[in-house]
mmCIF file of the N, C-alpha and C atoms, coordinates in Angstrom:
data_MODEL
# 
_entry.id   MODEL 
# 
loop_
_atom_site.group_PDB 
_atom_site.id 
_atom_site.type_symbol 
_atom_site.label_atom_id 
_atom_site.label_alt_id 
_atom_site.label_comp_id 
_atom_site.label_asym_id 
_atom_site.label_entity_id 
_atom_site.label_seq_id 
_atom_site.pdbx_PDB_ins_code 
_atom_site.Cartn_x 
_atom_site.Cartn_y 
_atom_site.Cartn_z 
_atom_site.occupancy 
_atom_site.B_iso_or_equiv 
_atom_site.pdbx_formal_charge 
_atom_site.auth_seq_id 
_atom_site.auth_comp_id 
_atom_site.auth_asym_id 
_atom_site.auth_atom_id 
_atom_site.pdbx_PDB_model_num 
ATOM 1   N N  . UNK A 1 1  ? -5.830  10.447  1.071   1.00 0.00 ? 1  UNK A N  1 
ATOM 2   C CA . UNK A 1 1  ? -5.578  10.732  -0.328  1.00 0.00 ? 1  UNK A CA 1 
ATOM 3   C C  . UNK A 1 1  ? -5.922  12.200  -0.573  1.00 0.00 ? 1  UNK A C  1 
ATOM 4   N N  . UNK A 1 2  ? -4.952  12.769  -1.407  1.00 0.00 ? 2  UNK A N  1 
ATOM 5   C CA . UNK A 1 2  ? -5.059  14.248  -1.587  1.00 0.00 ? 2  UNK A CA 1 
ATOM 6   C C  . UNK A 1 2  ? -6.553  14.687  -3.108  1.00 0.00 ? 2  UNK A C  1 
ATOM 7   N N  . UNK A 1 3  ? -6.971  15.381  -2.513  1.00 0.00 ? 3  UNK A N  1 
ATOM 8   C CA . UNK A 1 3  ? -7.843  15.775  -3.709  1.00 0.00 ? 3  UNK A CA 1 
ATOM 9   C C  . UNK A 1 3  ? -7.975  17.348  -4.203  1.00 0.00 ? 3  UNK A C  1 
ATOM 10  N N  . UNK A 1 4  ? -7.822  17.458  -5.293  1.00 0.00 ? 4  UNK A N  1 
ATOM 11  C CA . UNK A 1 4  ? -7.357  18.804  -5.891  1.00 0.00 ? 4  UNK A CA 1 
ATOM 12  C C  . UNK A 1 4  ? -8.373  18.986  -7.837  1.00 0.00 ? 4  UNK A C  1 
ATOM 13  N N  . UNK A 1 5  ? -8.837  20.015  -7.606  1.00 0.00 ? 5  UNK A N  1 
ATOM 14  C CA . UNK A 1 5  ? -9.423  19.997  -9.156  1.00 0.00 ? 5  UNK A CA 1 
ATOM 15  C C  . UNK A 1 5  ? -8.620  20.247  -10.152 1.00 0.00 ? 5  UNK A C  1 
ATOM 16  N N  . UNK A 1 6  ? -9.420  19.944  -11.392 1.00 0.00 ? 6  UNK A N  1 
ATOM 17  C CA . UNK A 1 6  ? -8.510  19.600  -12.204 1.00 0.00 ? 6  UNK A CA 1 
ATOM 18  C C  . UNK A 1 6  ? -7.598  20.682  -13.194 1.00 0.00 ? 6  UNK A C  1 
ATOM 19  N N  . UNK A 1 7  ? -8.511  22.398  -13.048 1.00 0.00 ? 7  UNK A N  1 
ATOM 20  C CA . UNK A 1 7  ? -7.817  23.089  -13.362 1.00 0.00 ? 7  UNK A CA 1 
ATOM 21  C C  . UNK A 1 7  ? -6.856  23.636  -12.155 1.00 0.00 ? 7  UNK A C  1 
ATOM 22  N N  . UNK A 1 8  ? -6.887  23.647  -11.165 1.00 0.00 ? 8  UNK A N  1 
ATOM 23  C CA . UNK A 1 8  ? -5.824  23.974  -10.414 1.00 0.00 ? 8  UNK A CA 1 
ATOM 24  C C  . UNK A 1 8  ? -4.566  23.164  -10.291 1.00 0.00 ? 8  UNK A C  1 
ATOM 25  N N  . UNK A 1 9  ? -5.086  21.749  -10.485 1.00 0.00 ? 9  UNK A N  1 
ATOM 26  C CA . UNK A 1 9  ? -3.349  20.537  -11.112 1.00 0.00 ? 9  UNK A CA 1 
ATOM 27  C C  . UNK A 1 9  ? -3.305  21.165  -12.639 1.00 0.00 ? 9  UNK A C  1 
ATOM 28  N N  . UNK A 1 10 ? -3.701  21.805  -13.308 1.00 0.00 ? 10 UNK A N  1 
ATOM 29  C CA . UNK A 1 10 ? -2.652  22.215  -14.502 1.00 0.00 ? 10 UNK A CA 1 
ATOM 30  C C  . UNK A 1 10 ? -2.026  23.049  -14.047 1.00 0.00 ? 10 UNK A C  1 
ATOM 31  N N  . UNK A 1 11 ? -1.917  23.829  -13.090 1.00 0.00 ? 11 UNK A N  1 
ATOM 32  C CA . UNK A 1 11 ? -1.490  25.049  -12.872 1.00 0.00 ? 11 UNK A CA 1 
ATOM 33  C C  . UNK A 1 11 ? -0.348  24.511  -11.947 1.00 0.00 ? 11 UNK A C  1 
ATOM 34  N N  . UNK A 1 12 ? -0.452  23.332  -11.128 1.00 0.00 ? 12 UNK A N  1 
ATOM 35  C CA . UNK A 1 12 ? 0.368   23.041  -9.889  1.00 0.00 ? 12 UNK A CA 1 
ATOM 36  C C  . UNK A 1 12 ? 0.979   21.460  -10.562 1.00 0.00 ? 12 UNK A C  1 
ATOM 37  N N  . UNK A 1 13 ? 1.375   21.121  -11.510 1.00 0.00 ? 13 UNK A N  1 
ATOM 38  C CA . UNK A 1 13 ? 1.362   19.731  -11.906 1.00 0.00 ? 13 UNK A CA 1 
ATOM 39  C C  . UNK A 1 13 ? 2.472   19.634  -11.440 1.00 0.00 ? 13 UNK A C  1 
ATOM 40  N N  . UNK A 1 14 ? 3.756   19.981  -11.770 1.00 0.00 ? 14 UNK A N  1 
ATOM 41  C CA . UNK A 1 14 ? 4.839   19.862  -11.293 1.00 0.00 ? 14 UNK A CA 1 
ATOM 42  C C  . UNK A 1 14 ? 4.650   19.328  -9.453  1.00 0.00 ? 14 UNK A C  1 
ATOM 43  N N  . UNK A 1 15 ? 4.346   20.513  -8.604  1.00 0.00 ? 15 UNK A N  1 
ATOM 44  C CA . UNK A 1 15 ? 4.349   19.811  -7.449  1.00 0.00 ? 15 UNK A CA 1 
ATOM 45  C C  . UNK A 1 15 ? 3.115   18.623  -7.360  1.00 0.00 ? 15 UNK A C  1 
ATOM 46  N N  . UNK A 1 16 ? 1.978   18.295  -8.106  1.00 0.00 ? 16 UNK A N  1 
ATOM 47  C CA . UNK A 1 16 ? 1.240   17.015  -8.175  1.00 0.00 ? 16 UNK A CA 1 
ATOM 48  C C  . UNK A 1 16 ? 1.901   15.792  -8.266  1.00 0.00 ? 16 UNK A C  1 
ATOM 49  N N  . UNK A 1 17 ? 3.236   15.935  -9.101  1.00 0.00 ? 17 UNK A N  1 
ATOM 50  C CA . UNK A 1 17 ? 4.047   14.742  -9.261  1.00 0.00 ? 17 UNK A CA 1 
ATOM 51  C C  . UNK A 1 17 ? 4.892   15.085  -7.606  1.00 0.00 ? 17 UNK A C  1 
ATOM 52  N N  . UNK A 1 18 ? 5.424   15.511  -7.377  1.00 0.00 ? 18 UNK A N  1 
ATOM 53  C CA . UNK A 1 18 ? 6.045   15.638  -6.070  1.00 0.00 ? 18 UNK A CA 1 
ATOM 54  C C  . UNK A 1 18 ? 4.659   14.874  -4.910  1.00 0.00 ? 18 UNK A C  1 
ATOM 55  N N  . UNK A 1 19 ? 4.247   15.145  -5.223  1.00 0.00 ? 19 UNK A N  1 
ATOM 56  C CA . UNK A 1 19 ? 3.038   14.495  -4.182  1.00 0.00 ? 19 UNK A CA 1 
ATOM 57  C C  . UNK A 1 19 ? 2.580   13.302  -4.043  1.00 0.00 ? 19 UNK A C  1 
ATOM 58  N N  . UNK A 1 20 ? 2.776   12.832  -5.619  1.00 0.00 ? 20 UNK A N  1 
ATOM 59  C CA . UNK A 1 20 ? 1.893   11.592  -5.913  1.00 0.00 ? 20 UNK A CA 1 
ATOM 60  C C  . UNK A 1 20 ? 2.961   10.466  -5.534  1.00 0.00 ? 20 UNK A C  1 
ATOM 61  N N  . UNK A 1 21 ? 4.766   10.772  -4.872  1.00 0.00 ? 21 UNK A N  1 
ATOM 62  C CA . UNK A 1 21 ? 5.269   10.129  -4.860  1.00 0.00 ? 21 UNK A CA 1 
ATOM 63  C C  . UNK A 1 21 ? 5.146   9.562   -3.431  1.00 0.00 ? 21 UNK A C  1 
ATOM 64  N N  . UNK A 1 22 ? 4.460   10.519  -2.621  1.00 0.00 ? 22 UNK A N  1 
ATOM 65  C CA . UNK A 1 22 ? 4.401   9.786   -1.151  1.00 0.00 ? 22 UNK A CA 1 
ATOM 66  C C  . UNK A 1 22 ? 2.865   9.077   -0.917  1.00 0.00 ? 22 UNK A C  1 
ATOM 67  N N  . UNK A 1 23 ? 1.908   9.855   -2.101  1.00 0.00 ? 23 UNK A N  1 
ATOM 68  C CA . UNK A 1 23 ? 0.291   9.518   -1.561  1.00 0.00 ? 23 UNK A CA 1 
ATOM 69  C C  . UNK A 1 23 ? -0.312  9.811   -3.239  1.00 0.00 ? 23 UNK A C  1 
ATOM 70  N N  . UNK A 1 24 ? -1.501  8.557   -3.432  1.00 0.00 ? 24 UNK A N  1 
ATOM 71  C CA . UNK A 1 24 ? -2.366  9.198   -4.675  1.00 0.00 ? 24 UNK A CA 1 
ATOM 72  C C  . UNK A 1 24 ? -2.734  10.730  -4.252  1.00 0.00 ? 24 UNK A C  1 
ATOM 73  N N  . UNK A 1 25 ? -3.114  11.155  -5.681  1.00 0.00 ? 25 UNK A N  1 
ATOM 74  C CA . UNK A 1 25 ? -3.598  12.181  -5.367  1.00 0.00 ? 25 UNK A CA 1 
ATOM 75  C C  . UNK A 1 25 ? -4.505  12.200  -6.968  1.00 0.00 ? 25 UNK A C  1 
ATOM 76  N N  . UNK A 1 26 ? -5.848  12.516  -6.126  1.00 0.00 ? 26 UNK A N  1 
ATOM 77  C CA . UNK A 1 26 ? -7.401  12.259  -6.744  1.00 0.00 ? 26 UNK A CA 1 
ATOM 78  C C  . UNK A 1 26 ? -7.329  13.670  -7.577  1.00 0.00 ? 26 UNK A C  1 
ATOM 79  N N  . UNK A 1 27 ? -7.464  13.929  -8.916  1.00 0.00 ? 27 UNK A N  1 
ATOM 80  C CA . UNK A 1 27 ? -7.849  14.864  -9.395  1.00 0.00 ? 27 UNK A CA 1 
ATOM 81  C C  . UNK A 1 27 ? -9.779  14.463  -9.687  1.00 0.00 ? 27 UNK A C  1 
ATOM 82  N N  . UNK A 1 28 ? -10.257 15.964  -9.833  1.00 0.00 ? 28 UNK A N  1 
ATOM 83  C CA . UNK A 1 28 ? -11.626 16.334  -9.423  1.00 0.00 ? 28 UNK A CA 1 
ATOM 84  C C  . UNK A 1 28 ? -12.154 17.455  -10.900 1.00 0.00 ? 28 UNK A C  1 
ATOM 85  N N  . UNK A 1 29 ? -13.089 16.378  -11.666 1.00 0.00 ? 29 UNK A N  1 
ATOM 86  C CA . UNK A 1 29 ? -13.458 17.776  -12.362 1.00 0.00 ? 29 UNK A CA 1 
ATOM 87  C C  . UNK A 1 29 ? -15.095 18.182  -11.864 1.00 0.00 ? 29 UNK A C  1 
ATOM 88  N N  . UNK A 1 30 ? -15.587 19.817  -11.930 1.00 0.00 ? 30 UNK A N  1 
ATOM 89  C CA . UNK A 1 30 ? -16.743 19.586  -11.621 1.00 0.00 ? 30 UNK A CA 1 
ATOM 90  C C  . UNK A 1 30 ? -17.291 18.805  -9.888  1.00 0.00 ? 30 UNK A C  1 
ATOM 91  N N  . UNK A 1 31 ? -16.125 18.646  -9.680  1.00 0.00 ? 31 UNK A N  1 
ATOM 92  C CA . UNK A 1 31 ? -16.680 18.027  -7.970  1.00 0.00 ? 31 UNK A CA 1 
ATOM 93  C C  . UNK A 1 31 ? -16.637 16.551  -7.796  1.00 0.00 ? 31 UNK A C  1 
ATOM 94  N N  . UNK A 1 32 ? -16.468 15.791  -9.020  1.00 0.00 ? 32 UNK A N  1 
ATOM 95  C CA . UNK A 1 32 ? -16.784 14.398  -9.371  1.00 0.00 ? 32 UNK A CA 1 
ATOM 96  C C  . UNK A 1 32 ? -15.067 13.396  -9.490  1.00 0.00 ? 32 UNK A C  1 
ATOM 97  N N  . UNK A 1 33 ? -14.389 12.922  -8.524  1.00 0.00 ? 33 UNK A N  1 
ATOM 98  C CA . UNK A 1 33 ? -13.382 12.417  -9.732  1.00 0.00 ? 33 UNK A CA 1 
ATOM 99  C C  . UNK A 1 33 ? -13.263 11.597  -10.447 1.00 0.00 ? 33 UNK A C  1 
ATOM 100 N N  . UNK A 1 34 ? -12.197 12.111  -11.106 1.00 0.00 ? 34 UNK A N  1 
ATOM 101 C CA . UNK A 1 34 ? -12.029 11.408  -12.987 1.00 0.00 ? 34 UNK A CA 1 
ATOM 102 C C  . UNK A 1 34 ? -10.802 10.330  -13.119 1.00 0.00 ? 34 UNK A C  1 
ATOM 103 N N  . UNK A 1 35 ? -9.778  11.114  -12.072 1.00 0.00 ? 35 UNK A N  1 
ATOM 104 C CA . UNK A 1 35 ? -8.648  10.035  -12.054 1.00 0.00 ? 35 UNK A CA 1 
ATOM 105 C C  . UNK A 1 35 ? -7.693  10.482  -11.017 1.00 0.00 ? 35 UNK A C  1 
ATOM 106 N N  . UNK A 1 36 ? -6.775  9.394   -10.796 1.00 0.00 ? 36 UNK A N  1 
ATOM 107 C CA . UNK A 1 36 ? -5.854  9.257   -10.020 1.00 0.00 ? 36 UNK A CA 1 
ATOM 108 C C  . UNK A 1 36 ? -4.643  9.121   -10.298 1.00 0.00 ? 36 UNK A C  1 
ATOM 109 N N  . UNK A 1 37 ? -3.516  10.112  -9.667  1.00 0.00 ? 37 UNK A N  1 
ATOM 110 C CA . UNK A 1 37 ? -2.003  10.290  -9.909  1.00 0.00 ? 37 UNK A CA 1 
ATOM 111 C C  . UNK A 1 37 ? -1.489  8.932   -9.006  1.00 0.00 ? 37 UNK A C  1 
ATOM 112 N N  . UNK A 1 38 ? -0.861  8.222   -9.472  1.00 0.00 ? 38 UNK A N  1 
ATOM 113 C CA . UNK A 1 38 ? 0.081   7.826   -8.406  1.00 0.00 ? 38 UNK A CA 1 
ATOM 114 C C  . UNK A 1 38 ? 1.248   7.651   -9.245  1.00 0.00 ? 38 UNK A C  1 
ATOM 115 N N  . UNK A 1 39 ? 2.697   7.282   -8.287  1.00 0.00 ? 39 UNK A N  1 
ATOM 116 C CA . UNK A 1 39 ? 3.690   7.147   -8.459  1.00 0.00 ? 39 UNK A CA 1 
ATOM 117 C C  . UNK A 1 39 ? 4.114   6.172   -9.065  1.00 0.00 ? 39 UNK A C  1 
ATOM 118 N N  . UNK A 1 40 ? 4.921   5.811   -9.712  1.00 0.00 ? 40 UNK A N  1 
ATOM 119 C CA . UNK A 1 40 ? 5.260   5.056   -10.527 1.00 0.00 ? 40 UNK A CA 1 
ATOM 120 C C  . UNK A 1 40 ? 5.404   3.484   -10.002 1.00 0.00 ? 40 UNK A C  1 
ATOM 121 N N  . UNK A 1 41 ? 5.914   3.466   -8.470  1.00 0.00 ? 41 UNK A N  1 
ATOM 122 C CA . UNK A 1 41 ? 6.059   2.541   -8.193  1.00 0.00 ? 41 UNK A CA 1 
ATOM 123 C C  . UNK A 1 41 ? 5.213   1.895   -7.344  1.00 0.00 ? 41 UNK A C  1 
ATOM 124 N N  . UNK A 1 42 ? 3.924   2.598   -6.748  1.00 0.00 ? 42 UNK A N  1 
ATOM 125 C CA . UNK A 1 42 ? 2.748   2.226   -6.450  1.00 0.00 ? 42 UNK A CA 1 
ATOM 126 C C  . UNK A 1 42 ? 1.790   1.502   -7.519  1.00 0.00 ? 42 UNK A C  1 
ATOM 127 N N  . UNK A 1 43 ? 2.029   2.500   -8.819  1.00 0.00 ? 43 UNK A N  1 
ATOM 128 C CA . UNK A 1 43 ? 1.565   1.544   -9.748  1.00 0.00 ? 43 UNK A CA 1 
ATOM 129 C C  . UNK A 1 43 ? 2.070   -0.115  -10.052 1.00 0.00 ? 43 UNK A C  1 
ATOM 130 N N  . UNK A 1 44 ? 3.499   0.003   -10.363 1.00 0.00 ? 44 UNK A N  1 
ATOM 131 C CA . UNK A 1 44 ? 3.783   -1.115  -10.363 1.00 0.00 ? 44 UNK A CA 1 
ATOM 132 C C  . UNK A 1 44 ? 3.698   -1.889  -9.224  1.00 0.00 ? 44 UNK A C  1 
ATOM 133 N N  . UNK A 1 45 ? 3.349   -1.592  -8.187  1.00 0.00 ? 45 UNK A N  1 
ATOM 134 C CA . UNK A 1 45 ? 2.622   -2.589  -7.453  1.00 0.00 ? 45 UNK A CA 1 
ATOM 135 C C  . UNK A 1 45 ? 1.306   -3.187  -7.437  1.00 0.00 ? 45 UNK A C  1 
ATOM 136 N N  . UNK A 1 46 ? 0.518   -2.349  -7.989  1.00 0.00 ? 46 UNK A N  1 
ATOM 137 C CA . UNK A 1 46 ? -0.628  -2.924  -8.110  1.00 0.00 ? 46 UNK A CA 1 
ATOM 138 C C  . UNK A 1 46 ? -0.721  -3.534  -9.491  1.00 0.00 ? 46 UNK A C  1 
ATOM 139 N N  . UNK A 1 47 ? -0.242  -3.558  -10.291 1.00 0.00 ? 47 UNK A N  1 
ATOM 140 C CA . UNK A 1 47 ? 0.259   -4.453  -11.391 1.00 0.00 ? 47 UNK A CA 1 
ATOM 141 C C  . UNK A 1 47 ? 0.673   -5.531  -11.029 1.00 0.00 ? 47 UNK A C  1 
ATOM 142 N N  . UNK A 1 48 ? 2.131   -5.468  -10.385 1.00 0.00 ? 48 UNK A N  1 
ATOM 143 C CA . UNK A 1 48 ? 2.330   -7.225  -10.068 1.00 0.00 ? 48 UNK A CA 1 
ATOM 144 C C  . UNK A 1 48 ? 1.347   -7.623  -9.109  1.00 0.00 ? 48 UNK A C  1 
ATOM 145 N N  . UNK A 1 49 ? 0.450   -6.972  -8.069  1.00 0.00 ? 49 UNK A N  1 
ATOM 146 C CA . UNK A 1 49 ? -0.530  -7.578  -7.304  1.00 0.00 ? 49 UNK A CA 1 
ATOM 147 C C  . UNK A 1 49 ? -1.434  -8.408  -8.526  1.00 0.00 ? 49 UNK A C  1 
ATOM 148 N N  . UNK A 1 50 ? -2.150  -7.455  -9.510  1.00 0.00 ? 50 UNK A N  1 
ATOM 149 C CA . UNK A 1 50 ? -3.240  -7.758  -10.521 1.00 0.00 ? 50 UNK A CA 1 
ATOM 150 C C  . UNK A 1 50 ? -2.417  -9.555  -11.212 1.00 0.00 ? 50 UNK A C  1 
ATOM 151 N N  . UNK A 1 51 ? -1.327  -9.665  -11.743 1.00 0.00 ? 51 UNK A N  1 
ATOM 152 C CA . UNK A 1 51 ? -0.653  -10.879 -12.194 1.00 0.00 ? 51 UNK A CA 1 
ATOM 153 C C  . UNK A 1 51 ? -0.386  -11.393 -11.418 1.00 0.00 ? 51 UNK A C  1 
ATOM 154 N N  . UNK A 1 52 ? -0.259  -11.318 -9.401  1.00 0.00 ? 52 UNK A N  1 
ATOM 155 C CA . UNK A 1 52 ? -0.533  -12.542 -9.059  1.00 0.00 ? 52 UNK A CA 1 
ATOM 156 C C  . UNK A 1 52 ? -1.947  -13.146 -8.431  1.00 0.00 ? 52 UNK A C  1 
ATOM 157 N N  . UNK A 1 53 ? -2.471  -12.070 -8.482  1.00 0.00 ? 53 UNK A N  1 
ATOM 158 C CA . UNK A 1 53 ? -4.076  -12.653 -8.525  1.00 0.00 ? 53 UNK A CA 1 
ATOM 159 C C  . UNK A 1 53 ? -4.696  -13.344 -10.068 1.00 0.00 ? 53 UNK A C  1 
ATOM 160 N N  . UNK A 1 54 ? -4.280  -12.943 -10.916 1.00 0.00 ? 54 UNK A N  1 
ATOM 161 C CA . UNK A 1 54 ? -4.374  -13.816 -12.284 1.00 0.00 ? 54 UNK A CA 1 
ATOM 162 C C  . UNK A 1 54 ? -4.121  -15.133 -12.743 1.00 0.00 ? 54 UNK A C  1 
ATOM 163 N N  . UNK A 1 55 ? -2.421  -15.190 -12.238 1.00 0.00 ? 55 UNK A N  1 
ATOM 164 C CA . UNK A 1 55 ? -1.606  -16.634 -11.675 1.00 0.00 ? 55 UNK A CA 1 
ATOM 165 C C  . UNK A 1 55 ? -2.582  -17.325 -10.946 1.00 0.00 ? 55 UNK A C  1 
ATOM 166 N N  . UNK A 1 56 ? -2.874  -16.697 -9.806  1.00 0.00 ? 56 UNK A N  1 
ATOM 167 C CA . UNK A 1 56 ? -3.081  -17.658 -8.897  1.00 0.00 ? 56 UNK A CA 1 
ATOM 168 C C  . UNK A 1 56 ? -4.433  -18.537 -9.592  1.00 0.00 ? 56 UNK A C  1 
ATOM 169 N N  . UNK A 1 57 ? -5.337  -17.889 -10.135 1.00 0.00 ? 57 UNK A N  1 
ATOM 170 C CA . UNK A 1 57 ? -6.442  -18.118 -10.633 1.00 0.00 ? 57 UNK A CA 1 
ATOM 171 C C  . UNK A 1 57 ? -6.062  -18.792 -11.849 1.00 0.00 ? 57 UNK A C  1 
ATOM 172 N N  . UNK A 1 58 ? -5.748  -18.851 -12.537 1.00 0.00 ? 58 UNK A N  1 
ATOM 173 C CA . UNK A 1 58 ? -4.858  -19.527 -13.617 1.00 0.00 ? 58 UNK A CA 1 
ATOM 174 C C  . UNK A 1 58 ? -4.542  -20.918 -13.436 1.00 0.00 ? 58 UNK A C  1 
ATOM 175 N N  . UNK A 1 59 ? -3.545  -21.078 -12.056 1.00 0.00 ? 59 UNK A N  1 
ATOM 176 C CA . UNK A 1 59 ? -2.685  -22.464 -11.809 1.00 0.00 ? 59 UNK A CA 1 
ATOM 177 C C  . UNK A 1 59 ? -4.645  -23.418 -11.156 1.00 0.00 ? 59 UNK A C  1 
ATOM 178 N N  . UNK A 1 60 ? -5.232  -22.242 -10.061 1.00 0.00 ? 60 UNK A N  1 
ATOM 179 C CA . UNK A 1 60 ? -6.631  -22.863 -9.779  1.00 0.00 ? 60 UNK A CA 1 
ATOM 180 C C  . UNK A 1 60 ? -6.972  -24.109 -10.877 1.00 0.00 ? 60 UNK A C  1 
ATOM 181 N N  . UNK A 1 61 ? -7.687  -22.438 -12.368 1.00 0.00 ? 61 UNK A N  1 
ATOM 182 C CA . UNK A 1 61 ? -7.940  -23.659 -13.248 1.00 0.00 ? 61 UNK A CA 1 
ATOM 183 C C  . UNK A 1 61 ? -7.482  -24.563 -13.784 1.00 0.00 ? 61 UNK A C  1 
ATOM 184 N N  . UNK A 1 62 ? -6.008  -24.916 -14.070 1.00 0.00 ? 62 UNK A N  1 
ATOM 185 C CA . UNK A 1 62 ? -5.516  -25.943 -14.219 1.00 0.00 ? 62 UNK A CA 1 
ATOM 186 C C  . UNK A 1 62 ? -5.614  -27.038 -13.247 1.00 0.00 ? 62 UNK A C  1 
ATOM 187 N N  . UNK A 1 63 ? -5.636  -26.958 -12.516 1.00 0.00 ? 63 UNK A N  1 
ATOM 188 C CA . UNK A 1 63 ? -5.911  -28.321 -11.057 1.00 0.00 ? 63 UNK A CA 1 
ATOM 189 C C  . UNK A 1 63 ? -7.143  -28.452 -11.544 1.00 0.00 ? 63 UNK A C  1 
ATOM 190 N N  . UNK A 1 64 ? -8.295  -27.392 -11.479 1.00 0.00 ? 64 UNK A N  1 
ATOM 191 C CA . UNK A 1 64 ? -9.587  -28.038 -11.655 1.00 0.00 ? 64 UNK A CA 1 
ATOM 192 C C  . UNK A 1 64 ? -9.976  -28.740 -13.074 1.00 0.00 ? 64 UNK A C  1 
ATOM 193 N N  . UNK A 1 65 ? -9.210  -28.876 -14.101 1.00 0.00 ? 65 UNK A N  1 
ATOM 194 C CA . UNK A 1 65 ? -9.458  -29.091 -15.332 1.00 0.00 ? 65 UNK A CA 1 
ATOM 195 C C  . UNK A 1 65 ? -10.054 -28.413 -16.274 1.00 0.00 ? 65 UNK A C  1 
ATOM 196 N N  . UNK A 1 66 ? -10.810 -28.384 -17.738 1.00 0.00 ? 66 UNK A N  1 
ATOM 197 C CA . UNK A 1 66 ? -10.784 -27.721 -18.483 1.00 0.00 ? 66 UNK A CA 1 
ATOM 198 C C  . UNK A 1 66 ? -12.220 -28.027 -18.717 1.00 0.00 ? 66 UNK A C  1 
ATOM 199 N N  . UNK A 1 67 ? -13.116 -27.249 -19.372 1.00 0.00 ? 67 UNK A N  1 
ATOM 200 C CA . UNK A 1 67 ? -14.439 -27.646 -20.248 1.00 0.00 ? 67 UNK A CA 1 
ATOM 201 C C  . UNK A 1 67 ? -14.331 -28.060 -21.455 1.00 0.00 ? 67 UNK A C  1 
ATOM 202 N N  . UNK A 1 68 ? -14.728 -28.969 -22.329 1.00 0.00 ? 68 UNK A N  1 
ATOM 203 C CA . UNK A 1 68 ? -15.033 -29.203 -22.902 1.00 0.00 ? 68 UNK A CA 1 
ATOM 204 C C  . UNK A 1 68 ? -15.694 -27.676 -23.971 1.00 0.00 ? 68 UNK A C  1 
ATOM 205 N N  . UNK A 1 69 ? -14.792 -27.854 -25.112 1.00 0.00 ? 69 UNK A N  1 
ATOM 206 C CA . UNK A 1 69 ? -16.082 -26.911 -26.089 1.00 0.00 ? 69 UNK A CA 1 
ATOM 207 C C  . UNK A 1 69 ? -17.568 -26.778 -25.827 1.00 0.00 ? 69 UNK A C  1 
ATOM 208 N N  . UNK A 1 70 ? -18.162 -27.987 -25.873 1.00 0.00 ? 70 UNK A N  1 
ATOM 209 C CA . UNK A 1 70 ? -19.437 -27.840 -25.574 1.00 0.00 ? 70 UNK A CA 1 
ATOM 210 C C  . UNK A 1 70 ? -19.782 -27.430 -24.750 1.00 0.00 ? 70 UNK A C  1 
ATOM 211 N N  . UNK A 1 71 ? -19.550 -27.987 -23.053 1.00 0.00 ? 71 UNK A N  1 
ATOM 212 C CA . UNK A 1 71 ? -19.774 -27.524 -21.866 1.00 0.00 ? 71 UNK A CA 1 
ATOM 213 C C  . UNK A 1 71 ? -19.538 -26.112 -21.973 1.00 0.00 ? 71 UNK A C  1 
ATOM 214 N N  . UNK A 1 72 ? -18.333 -25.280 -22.672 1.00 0.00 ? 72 UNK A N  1 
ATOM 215 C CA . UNK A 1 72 ? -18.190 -24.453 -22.533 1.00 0.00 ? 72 UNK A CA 1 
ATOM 216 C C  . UNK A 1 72 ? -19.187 -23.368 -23.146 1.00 0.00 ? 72 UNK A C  1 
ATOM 217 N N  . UNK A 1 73 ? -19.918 -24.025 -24.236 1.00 0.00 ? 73 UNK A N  1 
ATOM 218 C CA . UNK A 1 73 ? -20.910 -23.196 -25.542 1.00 0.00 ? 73 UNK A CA 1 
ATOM 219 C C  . UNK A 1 73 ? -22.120 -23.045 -24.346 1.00 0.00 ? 73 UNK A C  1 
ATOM 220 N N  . UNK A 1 74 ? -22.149 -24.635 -23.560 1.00 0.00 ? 74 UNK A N  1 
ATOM 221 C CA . UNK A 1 74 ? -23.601 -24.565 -22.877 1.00 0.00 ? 74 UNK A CA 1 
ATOM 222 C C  . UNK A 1 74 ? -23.880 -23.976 -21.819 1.00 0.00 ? 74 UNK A C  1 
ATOM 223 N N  . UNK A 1 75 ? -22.416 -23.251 -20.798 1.00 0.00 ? 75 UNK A N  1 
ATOM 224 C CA . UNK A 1 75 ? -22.695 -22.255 -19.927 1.00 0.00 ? 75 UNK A CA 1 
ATOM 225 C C  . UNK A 1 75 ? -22.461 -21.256 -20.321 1.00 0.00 ? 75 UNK A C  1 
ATOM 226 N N  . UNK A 1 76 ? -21.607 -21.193 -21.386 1.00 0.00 ? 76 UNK A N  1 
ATOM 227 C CA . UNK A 1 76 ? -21.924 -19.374 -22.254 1.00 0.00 ? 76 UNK A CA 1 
ATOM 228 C C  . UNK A 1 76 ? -23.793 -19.177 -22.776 1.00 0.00 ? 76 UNK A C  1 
ATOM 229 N N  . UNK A 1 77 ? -23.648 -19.853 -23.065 1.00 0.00 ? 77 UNK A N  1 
ATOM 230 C CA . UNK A 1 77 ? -25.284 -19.645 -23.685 1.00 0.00 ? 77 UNK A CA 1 
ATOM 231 C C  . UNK A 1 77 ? -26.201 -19.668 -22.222 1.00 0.00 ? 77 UNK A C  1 
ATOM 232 N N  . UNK A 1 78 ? -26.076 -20.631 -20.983 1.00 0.00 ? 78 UNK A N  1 
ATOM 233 C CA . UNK A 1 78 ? -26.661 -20.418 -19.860 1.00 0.00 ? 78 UNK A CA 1 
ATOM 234 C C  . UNK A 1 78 ? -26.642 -19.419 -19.467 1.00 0.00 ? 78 UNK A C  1 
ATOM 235 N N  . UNK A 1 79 ? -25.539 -18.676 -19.216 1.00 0.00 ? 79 UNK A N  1 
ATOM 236 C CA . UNK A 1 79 ? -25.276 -16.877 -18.461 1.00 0.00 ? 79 UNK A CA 1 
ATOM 237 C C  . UNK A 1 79 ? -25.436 -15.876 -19.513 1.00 0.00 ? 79 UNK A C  1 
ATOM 238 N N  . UNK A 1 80 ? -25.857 -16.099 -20.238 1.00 0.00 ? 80 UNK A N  1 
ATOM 239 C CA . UNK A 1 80 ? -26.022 -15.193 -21.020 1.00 0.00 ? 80 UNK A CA 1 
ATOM 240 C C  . UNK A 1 80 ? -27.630 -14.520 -21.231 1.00 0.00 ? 80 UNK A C  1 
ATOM 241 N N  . UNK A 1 81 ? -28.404 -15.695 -20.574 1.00 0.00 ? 81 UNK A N  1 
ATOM 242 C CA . UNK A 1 81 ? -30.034 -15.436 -20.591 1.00 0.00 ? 81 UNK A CA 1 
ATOM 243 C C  . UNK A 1 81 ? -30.360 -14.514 -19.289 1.00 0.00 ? 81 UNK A C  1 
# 
């Protein structure tokens, strides 16, 4: 992954997008980074990854059944201490 600070990608943004289409590329402020370029369609991959890890967890709880309000008040209030 490419890493570049963050006033030198204002200066180079144009080729940052050229870049971000083959590899993220980590912008850096201060030495620390803040965020990450990627391409449009890397993103949307990790999007539909995120909804089928959601699904999958989803259809889970349906097989396993549901709580009850209460049950549900009495492990909210359990994890919460």
């Amino acid at each position: 992954m490419k890493q570049i600070a963050a006033t030198e990608a204002r200066t180079r943004f144009g080729q940052l997008l050229e870049l971000a289409i083959n590899e993220p590329v980590t912008i850096e402020r201060k030495g620390r980074p803040v965020a990450v370029l990627l391409s449009s369609s890397e993103y949307q991959r990790l999007a539909d990854l995120e909804d089928h890890y959601w699904g999958e967890k989803a259809v889970k709880a349906l097989q396993s059944g549901f709580l009850s309000e209460g049950e549900t008040n009495h492990w909210l209030k359990k994890s919460s201490i």
